[in-house]
C-alpha positions in Angstrom: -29.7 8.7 -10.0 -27.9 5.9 -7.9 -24.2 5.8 -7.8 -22.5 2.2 -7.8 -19.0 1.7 -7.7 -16.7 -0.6 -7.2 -12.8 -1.7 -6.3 -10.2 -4.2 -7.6 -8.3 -4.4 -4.4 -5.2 -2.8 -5.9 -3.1 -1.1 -2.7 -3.7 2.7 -4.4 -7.0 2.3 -4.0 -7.1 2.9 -0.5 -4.2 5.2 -0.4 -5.0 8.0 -3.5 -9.5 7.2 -2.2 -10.7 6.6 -5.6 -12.9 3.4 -7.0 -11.7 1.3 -10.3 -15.4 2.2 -12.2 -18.0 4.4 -11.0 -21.7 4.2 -12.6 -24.5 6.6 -12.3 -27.0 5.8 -14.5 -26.3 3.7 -17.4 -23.0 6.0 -17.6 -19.5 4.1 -16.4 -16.4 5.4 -15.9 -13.2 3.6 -15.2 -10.2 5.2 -13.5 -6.8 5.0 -15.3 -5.9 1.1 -15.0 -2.3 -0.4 -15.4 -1.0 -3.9 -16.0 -0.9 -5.0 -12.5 -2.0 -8.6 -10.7 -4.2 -9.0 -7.5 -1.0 -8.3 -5.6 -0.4 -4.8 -7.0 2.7 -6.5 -8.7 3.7 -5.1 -12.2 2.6 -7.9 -15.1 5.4 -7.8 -18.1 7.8 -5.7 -16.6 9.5 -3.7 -19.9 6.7 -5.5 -22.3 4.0 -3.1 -23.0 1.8 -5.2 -24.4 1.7 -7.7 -21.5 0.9 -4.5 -19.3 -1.7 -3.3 -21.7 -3.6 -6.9 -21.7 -3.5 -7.1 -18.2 -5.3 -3.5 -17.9 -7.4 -4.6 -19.8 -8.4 -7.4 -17.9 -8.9 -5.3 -15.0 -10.7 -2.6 -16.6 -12.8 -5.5 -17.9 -13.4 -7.1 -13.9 -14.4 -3.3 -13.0 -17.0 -3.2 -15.5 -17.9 -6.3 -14.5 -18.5 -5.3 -11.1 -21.0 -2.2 -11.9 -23.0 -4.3 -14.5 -21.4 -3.6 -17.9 -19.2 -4.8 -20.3 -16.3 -4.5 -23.0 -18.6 -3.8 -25.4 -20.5 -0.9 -23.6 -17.1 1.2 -24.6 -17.5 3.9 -26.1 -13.9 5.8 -24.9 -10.6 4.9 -24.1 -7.7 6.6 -23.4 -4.4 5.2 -23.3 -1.1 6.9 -21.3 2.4 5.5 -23.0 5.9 6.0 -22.0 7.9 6.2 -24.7 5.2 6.1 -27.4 7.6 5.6 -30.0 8.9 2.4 -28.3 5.6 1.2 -26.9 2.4 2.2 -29.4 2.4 -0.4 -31.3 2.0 -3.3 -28.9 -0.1 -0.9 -26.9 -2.4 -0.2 -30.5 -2.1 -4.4 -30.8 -3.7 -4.8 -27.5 -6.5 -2.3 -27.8 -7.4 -3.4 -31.5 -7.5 -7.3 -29.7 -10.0 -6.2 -27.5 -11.9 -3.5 -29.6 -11.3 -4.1 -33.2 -15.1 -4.9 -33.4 -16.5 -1.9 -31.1 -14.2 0.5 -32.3 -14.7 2.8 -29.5 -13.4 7.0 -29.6 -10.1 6.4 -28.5 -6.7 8.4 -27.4 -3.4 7.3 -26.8 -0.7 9.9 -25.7 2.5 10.0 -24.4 3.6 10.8 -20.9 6.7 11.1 -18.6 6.0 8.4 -16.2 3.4 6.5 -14.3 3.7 5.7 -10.1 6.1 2.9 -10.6 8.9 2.9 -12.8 7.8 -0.4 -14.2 4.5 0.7 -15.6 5.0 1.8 -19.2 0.9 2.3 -20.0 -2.3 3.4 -18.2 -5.5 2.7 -19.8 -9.1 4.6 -18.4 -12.3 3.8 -20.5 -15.8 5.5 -20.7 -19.1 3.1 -21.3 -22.6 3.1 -21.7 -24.8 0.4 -21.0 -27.3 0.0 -23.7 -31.0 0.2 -22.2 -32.2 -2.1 -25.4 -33.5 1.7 -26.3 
């Protein structure tokens, strides 16, 4: 099978060597995703549902980019700091973008992310459907 991936252009990128989605097949796999611009700048610094929307708009341009779409999802799996502060708008932003595919999903809490500013990390799973 062919492998296609593809980047976003965010700086850790090029430092950590890894791709924003990766498809072999019609499986595609995005890499954990956080709320950050085209400048690697931190969207909604302390709002977690800015961050989350904005992941999800980049998750949305890597699937983009290897020919699939929101609604090939069929996982997602969301990192939180402070889950007790931050699920709900988290939980709000999935269900915005999901409510209708209602794909498996995770959320969990963690100690951190690589910047101090990032209070989520989102990575999703999809299949593109072959009409099959």
């Amino acid at each position: 099978m062919s492998r296609q991936q593809v980047g976003t252009g965010a700086k850790w990128e090029d430092i950590v060597g890894y791709s924003r989605a990766v498809r072999v097949g019609n499986t595609v796999h995005v890499a954990g995703t956080t709320g950050t611009d085209e400048n690697s700048q931190v969207v909604g610094v302390g709002d977690a549902y800015a961050q989350a929307m904005q992941a999800f708009k980049n998750i949305e341009q890597g699937l983009v980019g290897v020919g699939a779409s929101m609604k090939d999802v069929v996982r997602t799996r969301m990192f939180v700091v402070n889950i007790g502060e931050n699920w709900e708008a988290v939980g709000r932003a999935h269900g915005e973008h999901f409510r209708a595919i209602k794909p498996a999903a995770t959320m969990v809490e963690v100690s951190g992310l690589i910047s101090p500013d990032m209070v989520v990390e989102i990575e999703v799973d999809a299949i593109i459907d072959g009409g099959g």
